[in-house]
N, CA, C and O atoms as a Tinker XYZ file with bonds, in Angstrom:
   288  protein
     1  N    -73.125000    4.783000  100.004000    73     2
     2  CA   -73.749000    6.084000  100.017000    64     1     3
     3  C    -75.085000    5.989000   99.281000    63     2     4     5
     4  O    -75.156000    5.631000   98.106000    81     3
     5  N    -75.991000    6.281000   99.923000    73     3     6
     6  CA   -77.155000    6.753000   99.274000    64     5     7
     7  C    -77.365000    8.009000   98.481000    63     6     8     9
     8  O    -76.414000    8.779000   98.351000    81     7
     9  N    -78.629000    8.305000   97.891000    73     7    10
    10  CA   -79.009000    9.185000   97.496000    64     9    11
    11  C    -79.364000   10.359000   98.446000    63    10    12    13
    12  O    -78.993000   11.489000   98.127000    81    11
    13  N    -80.106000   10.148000   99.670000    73    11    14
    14  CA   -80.583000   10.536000  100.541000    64    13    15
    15  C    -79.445000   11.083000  101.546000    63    14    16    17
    16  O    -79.794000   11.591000  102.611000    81    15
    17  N    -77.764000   10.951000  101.121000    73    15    18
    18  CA   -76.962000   11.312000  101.716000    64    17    19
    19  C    -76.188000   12.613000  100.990000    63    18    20    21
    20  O    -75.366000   13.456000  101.351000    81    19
    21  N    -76.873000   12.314000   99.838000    73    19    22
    22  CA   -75.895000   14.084000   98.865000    64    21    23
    23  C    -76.992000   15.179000   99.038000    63    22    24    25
    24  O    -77.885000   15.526000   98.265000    81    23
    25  N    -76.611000   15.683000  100.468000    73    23    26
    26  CA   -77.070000   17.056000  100.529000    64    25    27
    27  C    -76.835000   18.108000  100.137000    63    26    28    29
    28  O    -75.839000   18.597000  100.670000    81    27
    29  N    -77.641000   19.131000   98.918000    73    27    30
    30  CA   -77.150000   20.269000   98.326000    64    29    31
    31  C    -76.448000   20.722000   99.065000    63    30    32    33
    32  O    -76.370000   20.418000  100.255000    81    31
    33  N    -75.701000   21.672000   98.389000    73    31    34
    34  CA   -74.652000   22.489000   98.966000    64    33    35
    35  C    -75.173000   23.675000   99.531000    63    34    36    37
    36  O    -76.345000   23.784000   99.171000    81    35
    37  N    -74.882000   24.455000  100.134000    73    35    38
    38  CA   -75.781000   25.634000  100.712000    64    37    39
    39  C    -76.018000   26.549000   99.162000    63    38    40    41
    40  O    -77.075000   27.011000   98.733000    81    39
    41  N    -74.740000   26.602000   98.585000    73    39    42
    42  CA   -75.105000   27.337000   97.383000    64    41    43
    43  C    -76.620000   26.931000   96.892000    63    42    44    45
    44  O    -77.245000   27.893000   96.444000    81    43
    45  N    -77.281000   25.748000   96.895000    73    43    46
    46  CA   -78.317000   24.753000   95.959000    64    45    47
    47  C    -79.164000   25.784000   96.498000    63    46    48    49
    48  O    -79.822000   26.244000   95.565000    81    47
    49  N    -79.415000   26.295000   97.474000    73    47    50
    50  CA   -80.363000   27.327000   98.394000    64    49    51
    51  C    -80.266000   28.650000   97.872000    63    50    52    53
    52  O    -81.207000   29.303000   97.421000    81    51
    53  N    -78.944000   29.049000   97.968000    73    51    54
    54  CA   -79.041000   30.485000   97.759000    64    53    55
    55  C    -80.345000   30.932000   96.770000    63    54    56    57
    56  O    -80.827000   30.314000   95.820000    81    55
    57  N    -80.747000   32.287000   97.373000    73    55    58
    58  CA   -81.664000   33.242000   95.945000    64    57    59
    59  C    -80.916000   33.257000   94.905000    63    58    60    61
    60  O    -81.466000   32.575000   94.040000    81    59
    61  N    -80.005000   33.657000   94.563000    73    59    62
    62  CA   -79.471000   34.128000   93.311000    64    61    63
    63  C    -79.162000   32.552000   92.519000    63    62    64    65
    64  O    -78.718000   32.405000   91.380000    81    63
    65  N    -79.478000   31.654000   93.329000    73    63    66
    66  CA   -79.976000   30.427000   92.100000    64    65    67
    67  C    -80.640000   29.690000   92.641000    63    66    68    69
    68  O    -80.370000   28.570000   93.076000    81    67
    69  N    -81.909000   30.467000   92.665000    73    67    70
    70  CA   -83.138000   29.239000   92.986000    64    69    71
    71  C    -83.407000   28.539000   91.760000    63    70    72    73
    72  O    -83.343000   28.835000   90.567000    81    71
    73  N    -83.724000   27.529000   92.413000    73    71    74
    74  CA   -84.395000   26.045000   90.939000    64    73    75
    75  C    -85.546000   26.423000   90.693000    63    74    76    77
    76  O    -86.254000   27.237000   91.285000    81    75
    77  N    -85.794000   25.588000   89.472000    73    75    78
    78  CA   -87.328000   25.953000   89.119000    64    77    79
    79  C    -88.276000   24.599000   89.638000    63    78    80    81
    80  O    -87.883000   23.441000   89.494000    81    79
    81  N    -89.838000   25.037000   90.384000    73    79    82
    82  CA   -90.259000   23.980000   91.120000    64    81    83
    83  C    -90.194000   22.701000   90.028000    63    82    84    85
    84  O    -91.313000   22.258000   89.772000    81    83
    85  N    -89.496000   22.282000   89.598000    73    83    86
    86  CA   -89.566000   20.956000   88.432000    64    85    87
    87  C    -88.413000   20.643000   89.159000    63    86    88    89
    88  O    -88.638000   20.012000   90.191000    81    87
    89  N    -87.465000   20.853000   88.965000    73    87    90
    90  CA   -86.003000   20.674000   90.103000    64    89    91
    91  C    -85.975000   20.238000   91.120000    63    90    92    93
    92  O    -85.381000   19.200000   91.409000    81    91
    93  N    -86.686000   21.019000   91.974000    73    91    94
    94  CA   -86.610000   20.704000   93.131000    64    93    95
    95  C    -87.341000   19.721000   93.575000    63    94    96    97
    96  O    -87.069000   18.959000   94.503000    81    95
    97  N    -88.896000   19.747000   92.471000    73    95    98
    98  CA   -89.212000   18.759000   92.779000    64    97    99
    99  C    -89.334000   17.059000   92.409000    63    98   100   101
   100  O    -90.105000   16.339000   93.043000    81    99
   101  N    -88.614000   16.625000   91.488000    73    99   102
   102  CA   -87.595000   15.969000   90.840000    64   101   103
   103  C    -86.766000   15.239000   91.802000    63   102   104   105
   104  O    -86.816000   14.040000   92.077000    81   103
   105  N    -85.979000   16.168000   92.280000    73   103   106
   106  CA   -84.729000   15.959000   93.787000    64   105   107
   107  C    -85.158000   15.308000   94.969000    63   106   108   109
   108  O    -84.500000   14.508000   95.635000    81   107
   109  N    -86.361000   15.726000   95.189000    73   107   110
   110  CA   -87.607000   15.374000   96.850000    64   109   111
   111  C    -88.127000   14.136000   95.759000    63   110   112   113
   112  O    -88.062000   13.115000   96.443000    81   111
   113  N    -88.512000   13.832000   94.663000    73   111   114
   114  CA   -89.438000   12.980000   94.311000    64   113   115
   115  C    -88.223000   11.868000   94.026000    63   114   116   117
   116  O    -88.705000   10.747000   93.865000    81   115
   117  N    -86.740000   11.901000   93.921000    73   115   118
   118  CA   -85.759000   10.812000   93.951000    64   117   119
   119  C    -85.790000   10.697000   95.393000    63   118   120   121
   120  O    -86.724000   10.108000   95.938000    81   119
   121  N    -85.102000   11.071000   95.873000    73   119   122
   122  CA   -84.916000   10.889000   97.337000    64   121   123
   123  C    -86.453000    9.589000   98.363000    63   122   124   125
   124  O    -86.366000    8.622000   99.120000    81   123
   125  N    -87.858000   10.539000   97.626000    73   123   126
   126  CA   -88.891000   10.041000   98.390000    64   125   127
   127  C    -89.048000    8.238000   97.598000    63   126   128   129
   128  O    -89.605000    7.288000   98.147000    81   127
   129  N    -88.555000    8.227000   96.591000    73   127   130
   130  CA   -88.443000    7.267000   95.861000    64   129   131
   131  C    -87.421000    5.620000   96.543000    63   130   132   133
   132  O    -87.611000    4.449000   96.869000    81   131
   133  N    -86.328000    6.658000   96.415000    73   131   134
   134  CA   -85.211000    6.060000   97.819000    64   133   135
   135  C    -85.715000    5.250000   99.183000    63   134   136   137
   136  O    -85.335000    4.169000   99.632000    81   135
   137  N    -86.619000    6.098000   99.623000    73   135   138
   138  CA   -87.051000    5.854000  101.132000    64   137   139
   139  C    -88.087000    5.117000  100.983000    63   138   140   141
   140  O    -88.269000    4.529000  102.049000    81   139
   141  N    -89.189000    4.719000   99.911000    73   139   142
   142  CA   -89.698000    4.138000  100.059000    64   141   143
   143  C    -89.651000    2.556000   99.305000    63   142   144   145
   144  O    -90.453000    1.709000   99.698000    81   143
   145  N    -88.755000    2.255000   98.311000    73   143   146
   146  CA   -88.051000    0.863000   97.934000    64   145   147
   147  C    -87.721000   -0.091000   98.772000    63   146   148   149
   148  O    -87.543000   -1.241000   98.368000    81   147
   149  N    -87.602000    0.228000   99.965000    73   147   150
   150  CA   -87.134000   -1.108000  101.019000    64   149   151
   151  C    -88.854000   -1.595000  101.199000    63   150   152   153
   152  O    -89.213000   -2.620000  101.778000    81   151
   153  N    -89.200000   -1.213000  100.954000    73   151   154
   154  CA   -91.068000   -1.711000  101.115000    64   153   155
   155  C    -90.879000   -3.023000  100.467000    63   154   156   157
   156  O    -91.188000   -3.937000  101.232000    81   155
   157  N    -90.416000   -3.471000   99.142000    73   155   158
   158  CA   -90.075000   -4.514000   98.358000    64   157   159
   159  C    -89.676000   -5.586000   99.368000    63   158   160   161
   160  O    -90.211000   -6.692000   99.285000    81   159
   161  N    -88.626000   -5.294000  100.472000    73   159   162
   162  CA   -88.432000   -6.656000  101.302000    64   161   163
   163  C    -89.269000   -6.810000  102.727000    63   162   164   165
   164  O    -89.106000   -7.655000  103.608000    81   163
   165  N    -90.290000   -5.632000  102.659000    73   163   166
   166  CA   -91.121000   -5.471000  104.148000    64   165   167
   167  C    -91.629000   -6.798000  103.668000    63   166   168   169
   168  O    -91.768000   -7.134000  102.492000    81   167
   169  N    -92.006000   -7.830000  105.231000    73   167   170
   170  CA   -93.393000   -8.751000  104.731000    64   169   171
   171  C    -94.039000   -8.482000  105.407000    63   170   172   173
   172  O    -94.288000   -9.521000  106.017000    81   171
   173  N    -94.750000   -7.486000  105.936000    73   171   174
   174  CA   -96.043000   -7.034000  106.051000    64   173   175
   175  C    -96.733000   -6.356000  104.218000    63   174   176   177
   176  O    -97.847000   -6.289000  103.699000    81   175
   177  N    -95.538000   -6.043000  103.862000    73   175   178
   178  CA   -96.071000   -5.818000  101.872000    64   177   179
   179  C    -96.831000   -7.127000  101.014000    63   178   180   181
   180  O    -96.254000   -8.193000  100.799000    81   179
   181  N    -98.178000   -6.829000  100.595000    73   179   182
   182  CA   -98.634000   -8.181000   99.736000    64   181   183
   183  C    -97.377000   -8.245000   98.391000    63   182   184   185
   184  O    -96.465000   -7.536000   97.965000    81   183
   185  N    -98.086000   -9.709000   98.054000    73   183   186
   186  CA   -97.388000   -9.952000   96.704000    64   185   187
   187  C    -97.563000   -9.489000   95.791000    63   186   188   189
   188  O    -96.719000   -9.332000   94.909000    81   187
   189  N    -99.099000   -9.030000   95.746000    73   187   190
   190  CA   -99.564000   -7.822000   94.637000    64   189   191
   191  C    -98.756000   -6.742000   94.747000    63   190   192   193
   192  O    -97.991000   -6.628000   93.789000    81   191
   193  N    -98.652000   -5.845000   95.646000    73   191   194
   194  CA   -98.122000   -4.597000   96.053000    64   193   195
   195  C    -96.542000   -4.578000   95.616000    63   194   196   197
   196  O    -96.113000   -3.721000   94.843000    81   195
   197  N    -95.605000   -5.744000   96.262000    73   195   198
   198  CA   -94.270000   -5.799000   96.111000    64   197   199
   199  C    -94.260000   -5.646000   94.715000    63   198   200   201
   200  O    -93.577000   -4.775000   94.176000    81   199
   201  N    -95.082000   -6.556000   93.989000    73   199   202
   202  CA   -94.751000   -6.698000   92.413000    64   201   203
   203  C    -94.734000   -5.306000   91.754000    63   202   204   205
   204  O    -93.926000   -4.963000   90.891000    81   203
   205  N    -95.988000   -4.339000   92.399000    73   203   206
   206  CA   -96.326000   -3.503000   91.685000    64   205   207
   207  C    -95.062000   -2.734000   91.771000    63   206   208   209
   208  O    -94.671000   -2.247000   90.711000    81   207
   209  N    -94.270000   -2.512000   92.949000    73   207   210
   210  CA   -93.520000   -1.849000   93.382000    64   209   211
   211  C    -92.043000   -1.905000   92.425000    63   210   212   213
   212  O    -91.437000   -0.894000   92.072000    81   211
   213  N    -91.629000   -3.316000   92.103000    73   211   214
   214  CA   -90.903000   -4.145000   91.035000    64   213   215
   215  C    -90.943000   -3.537000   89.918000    63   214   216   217
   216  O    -89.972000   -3.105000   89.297000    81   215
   217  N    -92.070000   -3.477000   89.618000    73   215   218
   218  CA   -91.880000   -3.029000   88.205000    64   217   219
   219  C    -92.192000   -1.812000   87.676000    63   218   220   221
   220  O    -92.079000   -1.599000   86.469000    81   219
   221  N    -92.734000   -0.645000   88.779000    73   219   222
   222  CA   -92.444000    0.727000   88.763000    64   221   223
   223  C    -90.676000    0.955000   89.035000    63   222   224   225
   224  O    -90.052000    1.957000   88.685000    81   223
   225  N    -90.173000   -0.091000   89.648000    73   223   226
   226  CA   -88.770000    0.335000   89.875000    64   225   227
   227  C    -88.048000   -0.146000   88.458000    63   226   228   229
   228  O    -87.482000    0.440000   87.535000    81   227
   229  N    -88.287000   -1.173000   88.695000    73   227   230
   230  CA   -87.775000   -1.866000   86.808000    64   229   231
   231  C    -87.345000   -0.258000   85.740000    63   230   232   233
   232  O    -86.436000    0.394000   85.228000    81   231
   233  N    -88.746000   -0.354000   85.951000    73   231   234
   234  CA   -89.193000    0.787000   84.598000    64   233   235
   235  C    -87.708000    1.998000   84.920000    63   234   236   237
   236  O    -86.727000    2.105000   84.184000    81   235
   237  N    -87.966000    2.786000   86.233000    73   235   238
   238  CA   -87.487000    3.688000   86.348000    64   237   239
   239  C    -85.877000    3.470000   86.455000    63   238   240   241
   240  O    -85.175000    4.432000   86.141000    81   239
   241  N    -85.393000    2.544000   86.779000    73   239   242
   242  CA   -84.058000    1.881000   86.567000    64   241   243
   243  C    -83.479000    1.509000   85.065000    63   242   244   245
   244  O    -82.297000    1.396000   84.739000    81   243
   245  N    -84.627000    1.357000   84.268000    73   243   246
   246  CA   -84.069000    0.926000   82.931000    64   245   247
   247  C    -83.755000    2.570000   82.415000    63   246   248   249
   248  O    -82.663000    2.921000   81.967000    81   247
   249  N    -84.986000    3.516000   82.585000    73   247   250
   250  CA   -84.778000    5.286000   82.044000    64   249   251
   251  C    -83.944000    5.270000   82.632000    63   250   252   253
   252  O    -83.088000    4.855000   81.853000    81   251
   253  N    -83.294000    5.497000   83.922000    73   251   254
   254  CA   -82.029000    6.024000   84.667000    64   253   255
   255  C    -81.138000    5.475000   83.847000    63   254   256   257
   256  O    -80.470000    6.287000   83.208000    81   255
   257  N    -80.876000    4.124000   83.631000    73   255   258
   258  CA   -79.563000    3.279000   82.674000    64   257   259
   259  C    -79.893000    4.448000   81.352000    63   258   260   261
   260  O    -79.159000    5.430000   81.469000    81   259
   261  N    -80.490000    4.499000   80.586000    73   259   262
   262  CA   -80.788000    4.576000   79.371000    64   261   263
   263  C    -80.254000    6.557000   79.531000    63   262   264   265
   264  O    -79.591000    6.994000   78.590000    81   263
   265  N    -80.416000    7.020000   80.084000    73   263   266
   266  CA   -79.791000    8.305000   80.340000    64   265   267
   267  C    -78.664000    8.247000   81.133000    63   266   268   269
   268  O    -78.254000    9.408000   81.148000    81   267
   269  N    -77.888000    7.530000   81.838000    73   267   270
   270  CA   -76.799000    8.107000   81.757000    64   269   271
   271  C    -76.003000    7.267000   81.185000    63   270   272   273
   272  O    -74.885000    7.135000   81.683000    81   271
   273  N    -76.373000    6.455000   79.957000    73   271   274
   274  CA   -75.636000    5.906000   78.948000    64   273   275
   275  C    -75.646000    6.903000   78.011000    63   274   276   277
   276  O    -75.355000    6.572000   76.861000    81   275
   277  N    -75.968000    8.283000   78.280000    73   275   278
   278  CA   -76.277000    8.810000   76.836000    64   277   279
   279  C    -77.362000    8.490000   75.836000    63   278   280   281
   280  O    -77.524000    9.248000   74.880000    81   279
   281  N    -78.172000    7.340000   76.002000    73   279   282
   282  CA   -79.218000    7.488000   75.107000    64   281   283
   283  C    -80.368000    8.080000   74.891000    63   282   284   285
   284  O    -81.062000    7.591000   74.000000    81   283
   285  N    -80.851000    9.190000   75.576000    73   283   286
   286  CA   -82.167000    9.534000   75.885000    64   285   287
   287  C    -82.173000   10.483000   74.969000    63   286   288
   288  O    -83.180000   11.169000   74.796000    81   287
């Protein structure tokens, strides 16, 4: 299962609990995050680019560990 497969619930929509645009956009900015990581094994991607790609993911993989270990 992906990320890109846990679709809010209709409730996530309703008015009487809309998100605040930080939320929502948070949610679209994981997801868009998701969809674009397989770029890492495209080889039409340079070696510059993949790397860069590496270690923006690095980074954001170590915060993800580091919060839901509880440490943040």
């Amino acid at each position: 299962m992906t990320f890109s497969d846990l679709n809010p619930s209709p409730e996530w929509h309703a008015p009487e609990r809309r998100r605040t645009p930080d939320v929502l956009g948070a949610f679209n900015l994981i997801r868009e995050c998701e969809r674009v990581l397989p770029l890492v094994c495209d080889p039409s991607v340079g070696a510059e680019e993949r790397a860069m790609l590496l270690r923006a993911a690095e980074k954001l993989y170590a915060t993800l560990g580091m919060i839901l270990a509880g440490k943040n």
